[in-house]
C-alpha positions in Angstrom: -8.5 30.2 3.7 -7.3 28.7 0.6 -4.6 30.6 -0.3 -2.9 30.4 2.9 -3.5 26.3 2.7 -2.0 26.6 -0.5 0.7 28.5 1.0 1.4 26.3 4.0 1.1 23.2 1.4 4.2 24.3 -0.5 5.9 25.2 3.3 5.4 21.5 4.1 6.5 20.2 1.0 10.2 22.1 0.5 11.0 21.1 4.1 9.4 17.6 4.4 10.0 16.6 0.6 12.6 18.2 -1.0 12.7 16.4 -4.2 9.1 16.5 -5.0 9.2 19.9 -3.9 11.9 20.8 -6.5 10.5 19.1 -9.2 7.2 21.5 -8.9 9.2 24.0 -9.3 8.7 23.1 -13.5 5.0 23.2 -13.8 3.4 25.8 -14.8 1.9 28.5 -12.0 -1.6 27.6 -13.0 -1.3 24.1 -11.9 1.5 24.1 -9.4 -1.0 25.2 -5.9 -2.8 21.5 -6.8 0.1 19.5 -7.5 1.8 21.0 -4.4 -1.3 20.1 -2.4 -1.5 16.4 -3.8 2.2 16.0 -2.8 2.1 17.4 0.4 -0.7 15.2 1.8 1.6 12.4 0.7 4.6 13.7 2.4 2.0 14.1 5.6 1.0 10.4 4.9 4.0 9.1 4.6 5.8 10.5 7.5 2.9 9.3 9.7 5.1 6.7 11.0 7.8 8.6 12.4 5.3 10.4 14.3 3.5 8.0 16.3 4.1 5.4 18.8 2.8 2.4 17.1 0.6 1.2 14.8 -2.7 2.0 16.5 -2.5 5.8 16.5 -1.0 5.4 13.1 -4.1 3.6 11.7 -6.6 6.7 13.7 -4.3 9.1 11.4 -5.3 7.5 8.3 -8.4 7.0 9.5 -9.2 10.9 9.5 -7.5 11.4 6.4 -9.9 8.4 5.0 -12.8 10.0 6.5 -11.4 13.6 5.0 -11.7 12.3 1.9 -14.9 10.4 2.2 -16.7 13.8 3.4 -17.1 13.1 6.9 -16.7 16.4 8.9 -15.8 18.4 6.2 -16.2 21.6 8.1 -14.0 20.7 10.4 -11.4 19.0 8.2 -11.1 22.1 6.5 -9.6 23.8 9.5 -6.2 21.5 8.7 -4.8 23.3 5.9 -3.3 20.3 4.2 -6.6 18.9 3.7 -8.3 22.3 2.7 -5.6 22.4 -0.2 -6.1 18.9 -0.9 -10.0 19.1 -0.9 -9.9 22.3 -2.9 -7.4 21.1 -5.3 -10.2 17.7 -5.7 -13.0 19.8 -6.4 -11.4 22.3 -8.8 -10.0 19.4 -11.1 -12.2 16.6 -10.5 -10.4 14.3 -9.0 -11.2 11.1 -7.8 -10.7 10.7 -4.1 -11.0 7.1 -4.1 -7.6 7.0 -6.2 -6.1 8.7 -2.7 -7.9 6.4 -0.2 -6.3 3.4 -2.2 -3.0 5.5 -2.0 -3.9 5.6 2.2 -4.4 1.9 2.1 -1.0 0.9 0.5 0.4 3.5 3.4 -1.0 1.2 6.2 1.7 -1.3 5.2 4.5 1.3 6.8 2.9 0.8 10.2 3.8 -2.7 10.8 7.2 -4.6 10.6 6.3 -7.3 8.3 9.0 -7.4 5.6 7.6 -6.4 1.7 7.1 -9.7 0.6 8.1 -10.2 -3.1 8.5 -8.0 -6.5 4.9 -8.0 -7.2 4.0 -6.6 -3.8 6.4 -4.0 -4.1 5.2 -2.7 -7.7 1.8 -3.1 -6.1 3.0 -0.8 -3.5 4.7 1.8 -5.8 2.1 2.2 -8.0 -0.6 2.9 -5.3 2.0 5.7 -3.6 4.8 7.1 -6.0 2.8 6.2 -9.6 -0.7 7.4 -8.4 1.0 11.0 -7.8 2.3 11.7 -10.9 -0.6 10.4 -12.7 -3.0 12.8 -11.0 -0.7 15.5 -11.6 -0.8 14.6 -15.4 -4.6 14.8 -14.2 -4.5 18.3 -12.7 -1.9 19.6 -16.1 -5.0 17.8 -18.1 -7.5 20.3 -16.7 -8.4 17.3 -14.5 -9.3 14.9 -17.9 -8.2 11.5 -17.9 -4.3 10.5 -18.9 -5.2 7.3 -20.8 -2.0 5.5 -20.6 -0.5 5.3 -17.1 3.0 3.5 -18.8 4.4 6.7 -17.8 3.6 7.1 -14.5 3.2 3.1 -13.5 7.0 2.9 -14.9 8.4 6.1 -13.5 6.6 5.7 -10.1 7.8 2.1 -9.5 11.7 3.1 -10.4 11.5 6.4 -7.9 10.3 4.0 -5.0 13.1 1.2 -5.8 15.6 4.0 -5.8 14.2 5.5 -2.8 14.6 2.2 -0.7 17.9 1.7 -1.9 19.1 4.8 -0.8 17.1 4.7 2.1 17.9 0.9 3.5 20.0 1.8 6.1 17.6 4.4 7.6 14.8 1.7 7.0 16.7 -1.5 8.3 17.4 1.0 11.1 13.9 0.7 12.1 13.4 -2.8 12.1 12.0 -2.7 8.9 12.0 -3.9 5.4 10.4 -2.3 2.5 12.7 -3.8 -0.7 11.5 -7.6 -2.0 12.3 -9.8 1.1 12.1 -12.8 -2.0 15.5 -11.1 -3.9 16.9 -10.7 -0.5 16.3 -13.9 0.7 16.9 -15.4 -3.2 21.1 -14.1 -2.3 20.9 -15.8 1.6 20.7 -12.7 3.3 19.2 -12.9 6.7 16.7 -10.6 8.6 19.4 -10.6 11.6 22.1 -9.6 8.9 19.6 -6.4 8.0 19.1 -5.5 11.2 22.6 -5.3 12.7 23.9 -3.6 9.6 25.8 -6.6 8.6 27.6 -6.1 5.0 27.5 -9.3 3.0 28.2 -10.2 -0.8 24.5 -11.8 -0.7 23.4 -8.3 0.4 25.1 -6.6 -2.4 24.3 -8.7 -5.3 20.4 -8.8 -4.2 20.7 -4.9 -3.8 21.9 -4.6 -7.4 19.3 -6.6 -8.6 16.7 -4.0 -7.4 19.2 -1.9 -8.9 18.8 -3.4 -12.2 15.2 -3.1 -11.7 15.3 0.3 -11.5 17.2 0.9 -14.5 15.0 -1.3 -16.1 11.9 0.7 -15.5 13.9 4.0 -15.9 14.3 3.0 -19.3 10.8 2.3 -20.1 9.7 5.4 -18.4 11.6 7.4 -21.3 9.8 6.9 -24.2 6.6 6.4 -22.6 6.9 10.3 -21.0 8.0 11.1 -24.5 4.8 9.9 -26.3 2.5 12.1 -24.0 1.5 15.9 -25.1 4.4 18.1 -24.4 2.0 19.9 -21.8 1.7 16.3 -19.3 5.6 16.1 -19.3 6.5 18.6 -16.5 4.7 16.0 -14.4 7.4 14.2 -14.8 10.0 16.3 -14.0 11.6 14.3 -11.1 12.6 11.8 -13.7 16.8 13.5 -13.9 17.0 13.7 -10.1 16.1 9.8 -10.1 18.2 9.0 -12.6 21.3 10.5 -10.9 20.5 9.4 -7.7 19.9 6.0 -8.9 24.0 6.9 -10.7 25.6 8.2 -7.2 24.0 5.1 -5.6 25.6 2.7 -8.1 28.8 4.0 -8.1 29.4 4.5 -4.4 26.9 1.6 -3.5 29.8 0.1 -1.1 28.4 0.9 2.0 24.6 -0.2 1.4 23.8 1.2 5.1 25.7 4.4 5.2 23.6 7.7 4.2 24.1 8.1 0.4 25.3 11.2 -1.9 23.3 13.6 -2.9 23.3 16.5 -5.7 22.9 19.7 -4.0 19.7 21.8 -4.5 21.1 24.3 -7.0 22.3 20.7 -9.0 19.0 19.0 -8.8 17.3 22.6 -10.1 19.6 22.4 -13.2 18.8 19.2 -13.9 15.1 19.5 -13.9 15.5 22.9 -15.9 17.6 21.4 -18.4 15.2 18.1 -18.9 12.3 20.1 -18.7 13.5 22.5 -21.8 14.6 19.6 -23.6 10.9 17.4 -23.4 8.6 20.9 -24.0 
């Protein structure tokens, strides 16, 4: 069955996760089935909220994929594809599943409406989801050794999640939710009401740009730290252009805070990734 897992893995992944998706898309074919597995049981993960009606059958979701990973049931986890990639791609590169658990754990903050507190929650948060990916797939491009230094990934991870709440705060806010630093929101007198009506302020935009700032802060630490690992951990990292120019669009056109933001097309993003990818070999 694993081939087809790994098959329907990389089905989920272009149509759920287009970015990640396009970034595997520069690894090399040996390692690409496990990354694609690891990155698809995120995007399953993470879209767990748009598919339920509330927290509770949310949490049961997690639950399973807790248990999955745990070893509970095994026989009949492996009849979900996802999770027969995921446990395959675990086994074949020695992977710690507790590292994913903790990644579970951070997720069960998207079930609830309580606001992302402060900075240090939110880097909290980013390095359990967005870092913890691209350090196991340094991990699985390792033959499943140990990366020592996580600057990398801690650094890259952090600035992908900023940007993605950025360019995702409309769709977010839309939901009753907020998932950028309430304390930099609140720091400019923004207001939870403002958020949630989609109510444009010059207290919104200035805290937004801080996050902003953030981001390009991190980007730029990111850089050299990808740089010192062996040329063969750097395709991990691949998604690093696409960030960067979304992070661009967003600052130039970041007006309109709650409108749905520009995006490179597919062929664009490709190039991008082709062209860093050449350049950091």
């Amino acid at each position: 069955m694993a081939s087809e897992s790994f098959a329907y893995s990389a089905q989920v992944l272009r149509e759920t996760d287009r970015d990640r998706y396009l970034a595997t898309l520069a690894l090399p074919a040996e390692a690409r089935d496990g990354v694609t597995a690891l990155l698809a049981f995120n995007a399953d993960v993470a879209a767990i909220r748009e598919r339920v009606t509330g927290p509770a059958p949310g949490e049961i979701r997690l639950q399973w994929w807790n248990d999955a990973l745990s070893g509970d049931g095994h026989g009949a986890v492996r009849q979900n594809p996802l999770a027969d990639a995921l446990l395959d791609t675990l086994d074949r590169y020695a992977l710690p599943p507790g590292t994913l658990q903790r990644l579970i754990g951070a997720r069960r903050f998207d079930l609830y409406d309580d606001p992302m507190p402060d900075l240090e929650s939110f880097e909290g948060y980013a390095g359990e989801t967005a870092a913890t990916l691209l350090q196991l797939s340094a991990m699985i491009l390792n033959d499943g050794l140990a990366v020592e230094h996580g600057d990398a990934a801690g650094h890259l991870g952090v600035a992908q999640a900023m940007v993605g709440h950025l360019r995702a705060f409309g769709h977010v806010s839309a939901q009753g939710r907020i998932m950028l630093p309430w304390s930099i929101l609140a720091a400019n007198g923004v207001r939870e009401g403002e958020i949630f009506t989609a109510t444009d302020s010059e207290g919104l935009h200035a805290a937004l740009s801080q996050v902003a700032d953030l981001a390009k802060e991190h980007l730029a630490k990111a850089r050299p730290a990808i740089a010192a690992l062996q040329p063969k951990l750097r395709p991990a990292f691949a998604i690093l252009p696409v960030v960067e120019a979304q992070l661009l669009h967003w600052v130039r056109n970041g007006e309109t805070p709650f409108s749905l933001p520009r995006d490179d097309a597919d062929w664009r993003k490709i190039a991008r990734i082709t062209w860093w990818t050449l350049r950091n070999r």
